[in-house]
C-alpha positions in Angstrom: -53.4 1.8 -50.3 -55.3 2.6 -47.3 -57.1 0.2 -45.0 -60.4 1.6 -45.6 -63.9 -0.1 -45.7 -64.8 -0.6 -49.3 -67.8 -0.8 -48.9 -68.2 2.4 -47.1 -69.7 5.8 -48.7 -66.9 8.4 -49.4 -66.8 10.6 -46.2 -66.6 14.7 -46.0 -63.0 14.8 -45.4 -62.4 12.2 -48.2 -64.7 14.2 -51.0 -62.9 17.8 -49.5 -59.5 15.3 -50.6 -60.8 14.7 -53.8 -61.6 17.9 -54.9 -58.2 19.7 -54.0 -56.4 16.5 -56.0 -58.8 17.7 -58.8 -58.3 21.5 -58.8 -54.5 20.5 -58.0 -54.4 18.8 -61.4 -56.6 21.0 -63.5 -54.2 23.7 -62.5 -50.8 22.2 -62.9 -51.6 20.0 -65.4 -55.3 19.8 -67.1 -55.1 23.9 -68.2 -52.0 23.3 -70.1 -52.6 20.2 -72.0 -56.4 21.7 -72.7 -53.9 24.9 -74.0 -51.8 23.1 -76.2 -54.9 21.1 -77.6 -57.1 24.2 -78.4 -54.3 25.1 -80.5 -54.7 22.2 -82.9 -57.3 22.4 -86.0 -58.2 19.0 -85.1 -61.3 19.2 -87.3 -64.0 16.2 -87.6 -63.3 14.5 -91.1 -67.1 16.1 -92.1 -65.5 19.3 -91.7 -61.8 18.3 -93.0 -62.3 15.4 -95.7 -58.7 15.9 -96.0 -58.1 14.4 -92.4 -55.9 12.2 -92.7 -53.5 13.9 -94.6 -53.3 16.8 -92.5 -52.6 14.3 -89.5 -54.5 17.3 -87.2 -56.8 14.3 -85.4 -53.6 12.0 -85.1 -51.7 15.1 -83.0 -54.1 15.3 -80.3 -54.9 11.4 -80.0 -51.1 11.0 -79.4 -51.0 14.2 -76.9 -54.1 12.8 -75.2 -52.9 9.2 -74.8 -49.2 10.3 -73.8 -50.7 12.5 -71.0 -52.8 9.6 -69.9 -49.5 7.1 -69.8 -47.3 9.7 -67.7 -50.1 9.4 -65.2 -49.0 6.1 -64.0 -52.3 4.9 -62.7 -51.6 1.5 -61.8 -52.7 -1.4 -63.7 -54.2 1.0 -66.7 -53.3 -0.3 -70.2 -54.1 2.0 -73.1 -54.2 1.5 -76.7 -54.7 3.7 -79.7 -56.8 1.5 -82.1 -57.0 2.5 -85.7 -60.0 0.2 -88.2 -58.4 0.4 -91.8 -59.9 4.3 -93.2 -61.9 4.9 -90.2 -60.7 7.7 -87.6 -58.8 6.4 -84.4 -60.0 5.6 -81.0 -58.3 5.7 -77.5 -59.0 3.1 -75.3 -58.4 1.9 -71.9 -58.4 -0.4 -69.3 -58.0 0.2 -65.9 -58.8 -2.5 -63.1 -60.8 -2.2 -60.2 -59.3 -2.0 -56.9 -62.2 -3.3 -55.0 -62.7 -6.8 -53.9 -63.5 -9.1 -56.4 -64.1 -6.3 -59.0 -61.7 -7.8 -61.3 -63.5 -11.6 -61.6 -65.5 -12.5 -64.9 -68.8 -10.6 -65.0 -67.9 -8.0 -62.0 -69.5 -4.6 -63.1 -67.6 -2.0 -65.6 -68.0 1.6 -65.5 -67.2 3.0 -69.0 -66.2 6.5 -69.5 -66.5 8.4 -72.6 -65.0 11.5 -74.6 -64.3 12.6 -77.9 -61.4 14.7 -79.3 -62.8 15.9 -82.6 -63.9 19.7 -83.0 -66.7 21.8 -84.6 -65.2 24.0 -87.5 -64.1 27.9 -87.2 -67.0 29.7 -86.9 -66.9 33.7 -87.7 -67.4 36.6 -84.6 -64.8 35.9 -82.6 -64.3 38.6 -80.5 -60.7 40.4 -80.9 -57.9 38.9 -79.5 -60.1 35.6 -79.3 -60.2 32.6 -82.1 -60.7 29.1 -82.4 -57.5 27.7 -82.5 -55.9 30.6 -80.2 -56.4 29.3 -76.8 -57.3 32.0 -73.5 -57.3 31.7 -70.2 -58.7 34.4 -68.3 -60.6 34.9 -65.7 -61.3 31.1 -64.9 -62.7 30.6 -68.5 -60.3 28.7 -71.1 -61.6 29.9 -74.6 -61.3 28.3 -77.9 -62.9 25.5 -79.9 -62.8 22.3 -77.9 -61.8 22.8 -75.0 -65.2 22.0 -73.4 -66.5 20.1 -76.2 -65.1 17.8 -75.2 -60.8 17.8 -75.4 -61.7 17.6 -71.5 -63.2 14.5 -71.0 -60.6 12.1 -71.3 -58.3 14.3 -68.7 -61.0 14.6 -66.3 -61.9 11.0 -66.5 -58.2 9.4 -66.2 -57.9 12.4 -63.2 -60.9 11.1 -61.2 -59.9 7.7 -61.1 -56.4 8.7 -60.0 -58.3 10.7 -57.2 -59.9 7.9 -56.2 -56.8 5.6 -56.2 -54.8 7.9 -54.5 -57.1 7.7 -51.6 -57.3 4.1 -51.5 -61.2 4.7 -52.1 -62.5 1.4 -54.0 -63.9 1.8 -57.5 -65.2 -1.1 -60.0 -63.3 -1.9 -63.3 -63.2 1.0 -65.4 -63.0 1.5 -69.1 -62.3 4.9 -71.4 -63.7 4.6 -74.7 -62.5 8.4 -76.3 -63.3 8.7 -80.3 -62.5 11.2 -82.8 -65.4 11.6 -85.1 -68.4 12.3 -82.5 -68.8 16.1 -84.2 -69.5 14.3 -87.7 -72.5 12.3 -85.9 -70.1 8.8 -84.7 -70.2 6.9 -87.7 -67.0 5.3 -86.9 -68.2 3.7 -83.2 -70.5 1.3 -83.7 -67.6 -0.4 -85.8 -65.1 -0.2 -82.7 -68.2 -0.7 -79.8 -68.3 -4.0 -82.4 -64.3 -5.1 -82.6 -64.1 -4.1 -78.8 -66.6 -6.7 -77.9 -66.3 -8.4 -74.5 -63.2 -6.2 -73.8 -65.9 -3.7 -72.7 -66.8 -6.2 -70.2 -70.2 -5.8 -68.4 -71.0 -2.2 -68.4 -73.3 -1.2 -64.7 -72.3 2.4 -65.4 -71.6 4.9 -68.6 -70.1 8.3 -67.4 -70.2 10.4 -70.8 -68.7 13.7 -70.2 -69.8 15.6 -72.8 -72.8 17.0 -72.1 -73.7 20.2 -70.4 -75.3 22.0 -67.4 -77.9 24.6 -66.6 -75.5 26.4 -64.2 -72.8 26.7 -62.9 -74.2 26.5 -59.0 -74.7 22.5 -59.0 -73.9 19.0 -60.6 -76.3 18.5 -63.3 -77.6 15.4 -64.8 -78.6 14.9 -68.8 -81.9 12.7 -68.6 -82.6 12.9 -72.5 -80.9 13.8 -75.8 -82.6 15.0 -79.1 -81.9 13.2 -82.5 -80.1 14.7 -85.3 -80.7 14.2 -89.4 -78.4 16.4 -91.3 -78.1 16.8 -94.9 -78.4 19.0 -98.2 -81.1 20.5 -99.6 -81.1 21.7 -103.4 -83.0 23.4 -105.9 -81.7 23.7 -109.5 -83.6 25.7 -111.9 -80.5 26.7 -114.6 -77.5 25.1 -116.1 -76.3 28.5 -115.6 -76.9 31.9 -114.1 -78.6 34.4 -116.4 -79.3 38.2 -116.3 -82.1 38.5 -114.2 -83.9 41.4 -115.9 -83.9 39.1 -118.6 -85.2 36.0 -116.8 -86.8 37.3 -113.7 -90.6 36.7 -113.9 -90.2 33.7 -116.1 -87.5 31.9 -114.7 -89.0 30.7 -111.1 -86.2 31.7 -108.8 -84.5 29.0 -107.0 -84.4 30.7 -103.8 -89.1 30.8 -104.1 -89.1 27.0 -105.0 -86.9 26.3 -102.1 -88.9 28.2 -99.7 -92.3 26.8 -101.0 -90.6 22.9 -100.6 -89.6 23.7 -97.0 -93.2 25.0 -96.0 -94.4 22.1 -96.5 -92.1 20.7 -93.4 -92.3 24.1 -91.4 -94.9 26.2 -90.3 -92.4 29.6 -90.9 -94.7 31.9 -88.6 -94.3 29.6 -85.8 -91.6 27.2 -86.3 -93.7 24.0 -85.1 -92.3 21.0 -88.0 -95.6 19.8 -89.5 -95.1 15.8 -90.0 -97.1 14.3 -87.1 -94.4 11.9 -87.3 -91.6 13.9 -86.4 -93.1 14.1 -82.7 -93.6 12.2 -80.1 -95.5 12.4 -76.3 -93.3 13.4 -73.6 -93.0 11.3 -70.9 -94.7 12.4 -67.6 -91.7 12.2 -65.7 -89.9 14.4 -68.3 -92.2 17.1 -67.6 -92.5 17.2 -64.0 -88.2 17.3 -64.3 -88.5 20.3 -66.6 -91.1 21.4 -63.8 -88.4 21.6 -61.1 -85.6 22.8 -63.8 -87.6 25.6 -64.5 -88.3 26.9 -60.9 -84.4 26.6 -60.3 -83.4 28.5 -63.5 -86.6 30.8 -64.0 -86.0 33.1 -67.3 -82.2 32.4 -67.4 -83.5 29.7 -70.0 -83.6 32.3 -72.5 -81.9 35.1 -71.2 -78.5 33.3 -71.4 -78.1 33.2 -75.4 -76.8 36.4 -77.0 -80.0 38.5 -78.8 -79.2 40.9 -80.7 -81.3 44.0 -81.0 -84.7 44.0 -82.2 -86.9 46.6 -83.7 -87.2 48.9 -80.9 -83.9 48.6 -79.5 -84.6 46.2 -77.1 -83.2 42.2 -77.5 -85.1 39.8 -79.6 -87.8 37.7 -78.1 -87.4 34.3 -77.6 -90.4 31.8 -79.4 -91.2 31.8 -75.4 -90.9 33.4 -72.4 -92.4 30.6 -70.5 -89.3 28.8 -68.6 -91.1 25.4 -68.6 -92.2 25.7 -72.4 -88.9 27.2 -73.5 -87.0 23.7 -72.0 -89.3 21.3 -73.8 -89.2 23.0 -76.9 -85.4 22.7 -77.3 -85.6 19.5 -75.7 -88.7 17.5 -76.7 -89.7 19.2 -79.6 -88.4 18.6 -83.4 -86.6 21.8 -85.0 -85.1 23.3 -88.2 -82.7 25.5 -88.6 -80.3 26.1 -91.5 -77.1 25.8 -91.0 -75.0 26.5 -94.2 -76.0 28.0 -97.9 -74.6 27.3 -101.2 -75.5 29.2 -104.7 -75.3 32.7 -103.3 -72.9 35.1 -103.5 -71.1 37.0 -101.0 -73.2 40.5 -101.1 -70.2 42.1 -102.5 -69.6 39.8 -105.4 -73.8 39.6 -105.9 -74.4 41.3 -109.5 -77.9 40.9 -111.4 -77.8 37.6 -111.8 -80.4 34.8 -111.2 -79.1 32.1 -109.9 -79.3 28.5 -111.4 -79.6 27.1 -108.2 -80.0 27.4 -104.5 -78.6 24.8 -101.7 -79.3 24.6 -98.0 -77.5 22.6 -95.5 -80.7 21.6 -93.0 -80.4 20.3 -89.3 -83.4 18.8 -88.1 -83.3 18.2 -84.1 -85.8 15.2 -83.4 -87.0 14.5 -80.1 -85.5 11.4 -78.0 -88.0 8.8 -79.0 -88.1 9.1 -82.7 -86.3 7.0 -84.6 -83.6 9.3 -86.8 -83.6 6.4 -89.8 -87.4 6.9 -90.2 -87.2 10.9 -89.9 -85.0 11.0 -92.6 -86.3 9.0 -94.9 -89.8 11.5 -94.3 -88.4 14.4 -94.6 -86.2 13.4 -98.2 -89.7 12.0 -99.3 -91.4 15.2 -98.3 -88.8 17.7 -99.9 -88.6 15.7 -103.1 -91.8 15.2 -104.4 -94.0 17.1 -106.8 -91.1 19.5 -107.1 -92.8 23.2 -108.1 -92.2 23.9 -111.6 -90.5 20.5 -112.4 -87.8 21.6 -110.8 -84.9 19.4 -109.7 -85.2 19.1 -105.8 -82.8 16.6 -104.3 -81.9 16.4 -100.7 -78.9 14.0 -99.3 -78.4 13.6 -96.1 -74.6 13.5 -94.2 -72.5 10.5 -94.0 -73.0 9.1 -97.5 -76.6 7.5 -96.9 -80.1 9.2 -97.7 -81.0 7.7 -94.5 -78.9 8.9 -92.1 -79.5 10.5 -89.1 -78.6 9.9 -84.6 -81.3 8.5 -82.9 -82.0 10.5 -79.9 -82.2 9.2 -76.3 -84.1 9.2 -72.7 -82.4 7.7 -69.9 -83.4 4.8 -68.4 -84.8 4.9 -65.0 -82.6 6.3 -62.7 -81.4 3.6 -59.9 -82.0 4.6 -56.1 -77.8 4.2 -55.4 -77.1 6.3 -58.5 -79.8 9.3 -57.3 -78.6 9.2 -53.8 -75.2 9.7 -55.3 -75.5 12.4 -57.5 -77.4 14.2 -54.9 -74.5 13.7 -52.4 -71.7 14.1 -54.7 -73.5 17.7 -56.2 -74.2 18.5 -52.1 -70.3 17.7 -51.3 -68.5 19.5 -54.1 -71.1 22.5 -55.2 -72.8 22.4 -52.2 -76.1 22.2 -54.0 -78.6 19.6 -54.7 -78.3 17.7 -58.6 -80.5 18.7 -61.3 -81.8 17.4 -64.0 -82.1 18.3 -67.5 -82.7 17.8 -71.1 -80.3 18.6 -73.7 -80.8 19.2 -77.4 -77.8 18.1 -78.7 -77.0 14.8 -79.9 -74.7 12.3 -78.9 -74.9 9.1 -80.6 -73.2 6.7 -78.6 -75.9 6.7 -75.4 -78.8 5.2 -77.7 -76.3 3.2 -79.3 -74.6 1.7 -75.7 -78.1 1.7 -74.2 -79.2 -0.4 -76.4 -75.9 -3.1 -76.4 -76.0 -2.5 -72.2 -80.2 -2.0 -71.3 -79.3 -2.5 -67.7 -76.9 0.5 -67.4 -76.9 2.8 -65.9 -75.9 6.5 -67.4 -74.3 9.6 -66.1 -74.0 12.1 -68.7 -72.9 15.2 -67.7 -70.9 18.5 -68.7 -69.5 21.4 -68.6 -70.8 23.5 -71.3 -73.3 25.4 -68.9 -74.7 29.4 -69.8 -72.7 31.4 -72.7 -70.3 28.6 -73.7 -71.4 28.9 -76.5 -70.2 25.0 -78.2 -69.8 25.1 -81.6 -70.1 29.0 -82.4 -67.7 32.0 -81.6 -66.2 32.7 -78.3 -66.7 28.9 -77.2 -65.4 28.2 -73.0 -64.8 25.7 -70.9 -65.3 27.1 -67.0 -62.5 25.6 -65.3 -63.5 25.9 -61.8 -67.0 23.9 -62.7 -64.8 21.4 -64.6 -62.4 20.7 -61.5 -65.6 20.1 -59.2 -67.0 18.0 -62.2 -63.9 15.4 -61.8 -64.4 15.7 -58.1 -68.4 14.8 -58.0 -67.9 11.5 -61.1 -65.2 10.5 -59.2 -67.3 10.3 -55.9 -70.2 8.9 -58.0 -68.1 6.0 -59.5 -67.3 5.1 -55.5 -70.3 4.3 -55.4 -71.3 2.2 -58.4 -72.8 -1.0 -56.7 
C-alpha cells in the first residue's frame, strides 16, 4: 500500500486512476458476469411461488458471491446466509484500511443491492427478451441487469479501486438480498439476526436507484411508498349468457369501476383520501426547482407515448417540468397493474362474467405511513359494496396491511455534499443533482430508522428509456463504470 495521507481528499490523478480501474473491470469482467446473469429467470418468489424449487435465485447468489471471492480483496469475508424458508442473503465484511477504522464503534459504510428480478413483461423488441442478454452499443439489455444484478459488482469493484490505490476507506459492509422486487419482506428478519455485525453504520450506499441523465452523478433524496394488492368483485358463481343476464345482472366490471371512484378522481387522476397525502417539504421543492431547469421537458419526453388522436404522441397529465417531478414523486398514484376474470379477446364469447379482479399499485408519497394507507384504502373498497356484491381486496405478502413505507433523506451532511459534488465534477465532469424517485425501496426507511444518524447515498443507473421492469429494460454501461468510480471516491471521504 501506498504511503499516502489518509486523511487527504482523493486527488485528480488518483479519481482519473479510479475510473480507468473501473471501466477496466466493467469491461473485462462486470459485462460478462451481468451477461451470464441476465440469462437466469431469477424471478422474485411474488412472481415465482415455486422459487425454491426451481433453484433460479440460488444460481445467481452463488455466481454473485463466487465472483466477489475471486476478487481477493484483502481481509473481505463473505457469507451466503439462508433463515429457514425465507430467500438468501449475501453478506460481507470487509475492513477498513484507515487508521483506527477497525476499533469498536469506528464508522461502517453499508452497501446495498438486490439480485431478484421483475417478471417477463410482453413488447420486447425482436431479437430482444428478458432473459436473452444484449450488448450493443454501450447498453446491456435484459431484465436485471440494471435493476439491480449490478450493484453488488460495482460495490465489491469500488472498494478494490480504492485499495488498489492505497486510498483509505472506513469499514465496509455489503448487505445484497434476493426478494427486494416482492417489496423486502425477508430483510427486516436478516437486518435483525445480523445485529451488531452491521457495526455502526455513518454511511448507506444503496445502488439501486436511478438518475435523471446520463450527463452527471445523481443523488435520490426521497422515495414513494408502495401498497400492493387485489382487488375483486364477484357478482356470479358462474358466467352466464349475457343477452340473458345483461341488464339485470350488474356487471362486475361497473361495480368495480364505481368502488374505485370512490379512491380516484378518473378525469384527473388526483387519489381522493386526504390521508393518502402529505405536504412536501420546502427543501423538496426548491430541489425539484433546480432538477427541473437542468432537465426542462425531458421529464416527460423520455417515456415512450404512443400515438394519440391526431397522430401526434399522448400528452402527459403535465407539461410543466416542475409539476410533472412532484407528481411522480410526492404525490399518491394508481395504476393497475394486472387483471383477472377476462378473457383473452379471442377466447371472449357472450358471456357475463361472474367476476372481475384487479391487481392495484398505489404509490404513496414519502411521509405516509404504507401500514395506515392500506388499511384505508381496504376499508374504502370494501364497504357498502353496490348491489351487495362481494368486494374483497387483499393486499401482497399475506397481510391486509401490507404495504413499504416511503422515504425522505435525512439532511444531507456538509462532507457528504462536498463530496458528491466533487466526485460527479471528477468522473462526469458535471455538478450532482438531486432527485426524487417514485419507486420504492424498502430497506432505506427501514435502515434509517435502525441507523437515524446515517447518512445515505442512493444512487443508480436506471436513467432515461431504461425502462426497469417493462420491455426493452438497459443498463448503460459507460454511466455504470463512472458510477463505481464517483461511490468509490465518495466512500474516501466518509468522515
Amino acid at each position: 500500500m501506498n504511503a499516502r495521507d489518509p486523511l487527504l481528499p482523493v486527488q485528480k490523478d488518483e479519481a482519473e486512476q479510479l475510473g480507468q480501474y473501473a471501466e477496466r473491470v466493467w469491461d473485462d469482467e462486470i459485462v460478462p458476469a451481468l451477461t451470464n446473469y441476465i440469462a437466469v429467470p431469477a424471478k422474485s418468489p411474488m412472481f415465482d411461488a415455486e422459487w425454491q424449487q426451481h433453484g433460479f435465485i440460488d444460481d445467481v447468489v452463488r455466481d454473485a458471491a463466487a465472483w466477489v471471492e475471486k476478487q481477493n480483496v484483502a481481509g473481505l469475508k463473505l457469507e451466503v446466509i439462508r433463515l429457514e424458508g425465507r430467500t438468501p442473503v449475501i453478506f460481507f465484511d470487509v475492513p477498513a484500511t484507515r487508521p483506527g477504522g477497525n476499533d469498536a464503534g469506528a464508522e461502517t459504510i453499508c452497501l446495498y443491492g438486490h439480485l431478484d428480478k421483475q417478471p417477463e413483461f410482453n413488447g420486447w423488441k425482436n431479437g430482444f427478451g428478458p432473459w436473452t442478454p444484449r450488448y450493443e452499443g454501450g447498453l446491456l439489455y435484459g431484465r436485471g441487469g440494471a435493476d439491480d444484478g449490478y450493484a453488488i459488482y460495482a460495490a465489491i469493484t469500488a472498494i478494490k479501486a480504492l485499495d488498489l490505490q492505497g486510498i483509505a476507506r472506513p469499514r465496509c459492509v455489503g448487505l445484497i438480498e434476493t426478494c427486494e422486487e416482492s417489496g423486502s419482506p425477508d430483510l427486516p428478519f436478516y437486518v435483525d439476526a445480523l445485529g451488531e455485525r452491521l457495526g455502526h453504520i455513518a454511511l448507506v450506499v444503496c445502488l439501486d436507484s436511478g438518475a435523471g441523465n446520463y450527463d452527471q452523478l445523481w443523488l435520490t433524496t426521497s422515495l414513494r411508498g408502495n401498497v400492493t394488492g387485489t382487488l375483486k368483485v364477484e357478482i356470479l358463481t358462474e358466467g352466464i349468457h349475457s343477452g340473458d343476464a345483461s341488464g339485470l345482472v350488474p356487471s362486475s366490471f361497473r361495480v368495480l369501476r364505481q368502488v374505485l371512484d370512490r379512491l380516484e378522481d378518473s378525469k384527473t387522476g388526483r387519489l381522493l383520501p386526504e390521508s393518502l397525502h402529505c405536504a412536501i417539504p420546502a427543501d423538496r421543492i426548491e430541489q425539484a426547482k433546480a432538477t427541473a431547469r437542468i432537465l426542462g421537458d425531458e421529464v416527460w419526453k423520455r417515456f415512450p407515448w404512443a400515438c394519440g388522436a391526431d397522430g401526434g404522441p399522448t400528452l402527459p397529465t403535465t407539461t410543466d417540468p416542475l409539476e410533472a417531478l412532484l407528481n411522480r414523486t410526492w404525490r399518491p398514484t394508481l395504476s393497475v397493474t394486472g387483471v383477472d376474470g377476462m378473457p383473452a379477446l379471442k377466447d371472449a364469447g357472450n358471456v357475463l362474467r361472474p367476476f372481475t379482479a384487479f391487481k392495484l399499485s398505489l404509490r404513496t408519497p414519502p411521509l405516509v405511513d404504507a401500514g395506515q394507507a392500506a388499511a384505508t384504502l381496504k376499508a374504502l373498497l370494501e364497504d357498502n359494496a353496490p348491489y351487495n356484491a362481494k368486494v374483497t381486496f387483499h393486499g401482497d405478502g399475506g397481510s391486509d396491511a401490507a404495504g413499504a413505507t416511503g422515504w425522505n433523506a435525512p439532511s444531507l451532511a456538509p462532507w457528504l455534499g462536498v463530496a458528491l459534488d466533487s466526485a460527479s465534477q471528477a468522473h462526469f465532469g458535471a455538478p450532482c443533482g438531486y432527485i426524487g424517485q417514485g419507486g420504492t425501496i424498502p430497506l432505506m426507511n427501514m435502515l434509517q430508522q435502525s441507523f437515524p444518524k446515517a447518512q445515505m447515498m442512493v444512487c443508480g443507473v436506471l436513467g432515461p428509456k431504461s425502462n426497469a421492469h417493462g420491455p426493452n429494460e438497459f443498463l448503460h454501461v459507460p454511466y455504470g463504470k463512472k458510477l463505481t468510480a464517483a461511490v468509490a471516491q465518495v466512500m474516501a471521504a466518509c468522515p
